[in-house]
N, C-alpha and C positions, 0 to 999 in steps of 0.2 A: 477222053482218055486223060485220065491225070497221071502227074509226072511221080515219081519214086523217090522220095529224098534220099540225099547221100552224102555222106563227109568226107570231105576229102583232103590229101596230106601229101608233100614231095620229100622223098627220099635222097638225101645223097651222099655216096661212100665212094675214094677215089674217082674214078673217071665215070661210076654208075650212076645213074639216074630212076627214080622207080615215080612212077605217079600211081596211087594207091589213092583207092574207091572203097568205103564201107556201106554197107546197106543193112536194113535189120533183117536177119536172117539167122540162118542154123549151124554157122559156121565153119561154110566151102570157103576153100581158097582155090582161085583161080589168076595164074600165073602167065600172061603171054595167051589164054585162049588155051590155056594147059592147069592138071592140077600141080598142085605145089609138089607133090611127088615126082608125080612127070618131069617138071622142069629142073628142079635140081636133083635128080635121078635116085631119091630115098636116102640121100643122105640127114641121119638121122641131128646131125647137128645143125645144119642148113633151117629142118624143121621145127626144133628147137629155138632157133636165134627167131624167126619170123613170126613165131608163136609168144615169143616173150611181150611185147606190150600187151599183150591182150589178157596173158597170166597173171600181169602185177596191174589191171587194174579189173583182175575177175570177171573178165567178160568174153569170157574164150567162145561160150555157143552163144551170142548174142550179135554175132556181125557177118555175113559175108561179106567178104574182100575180095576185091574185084585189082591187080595189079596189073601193070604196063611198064615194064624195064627194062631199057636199052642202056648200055655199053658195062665194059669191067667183065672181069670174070665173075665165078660161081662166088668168091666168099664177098667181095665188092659188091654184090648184085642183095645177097641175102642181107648184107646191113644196111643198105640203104633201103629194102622193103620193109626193115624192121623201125627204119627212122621215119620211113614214110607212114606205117599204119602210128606208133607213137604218134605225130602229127595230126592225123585223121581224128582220135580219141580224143587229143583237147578239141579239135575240133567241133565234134560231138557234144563233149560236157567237158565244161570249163575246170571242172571238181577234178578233171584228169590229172592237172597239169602237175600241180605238188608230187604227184606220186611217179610221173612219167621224169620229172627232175630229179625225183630223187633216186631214182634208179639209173640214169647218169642217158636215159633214150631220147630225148630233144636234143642233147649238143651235139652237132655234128662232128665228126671225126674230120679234121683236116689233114691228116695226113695223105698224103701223095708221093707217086714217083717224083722225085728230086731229077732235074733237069740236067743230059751229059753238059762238061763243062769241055773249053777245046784246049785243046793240051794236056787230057785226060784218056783216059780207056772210056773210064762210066764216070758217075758222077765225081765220084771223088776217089777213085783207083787209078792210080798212075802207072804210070810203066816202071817194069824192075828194073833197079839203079844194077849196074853192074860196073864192078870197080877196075875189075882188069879183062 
């Protein structure tokens, strides 16, 4: 039995994590053992964001994507599967990269919840000053 090659790429967006699997195929995504519908419930922008690397490097029916992504909500969860197939496609051909950079999908997003501070509400909301 011979083994199936596959490229593969780690996604991350705030607290989400995606591991993202390509195989040459027809173009199923499957999300969790679910399709990408299923799992982000047909939201049509969700479908859109995880379909982009594959639009800007014209290879939309040439992969199945095989994803596994734990934690983050829905829109945390869809950029990091999007960061994660980006990754996968250099992975694939190197020829990706320039175009996967210039479409700004290899840099990760750093941003994050900002950590409560003490003597605060939230991060940086304080309590209302009251004069009299």
């Amino acid at each position: 039995m011979s083994e199936q090659r596959y490229f593969q790429g780690t996604g991350r967006r705030k607290t989400a994590v995606a591991r993202v699997r390509l195989y040459p195929g027809t173009g199923e995504f499957v999300v969790n053992g679910r399709t990408s519908e299923e799992f982000f419930g047909g939201r049509a922008l969700y479908q859109q964001l995880i379909r982009q690397p594959l639009l800007a490097a014209n290879q939309l029916g040439s992969f199945n994507v095989l994803i596994k992504v734990r934690g983050g909500g829905d829109t945390g969860r869809a950029e990091a599967v999007r960061h994660g197939i980006a990754r996968a496609l250099v992975d694939a051909d190197p020829a990706f990269k320039p175009i996967m950079r210039a479409a700004g999908l290899l840099t990760r997003d750093a941003r994050k919840k900002e950590r409560k501070k003490p003597g605060l509400v939230k991060a940086r909301r304080a309590k209302q000053y009251t004069k009299r």
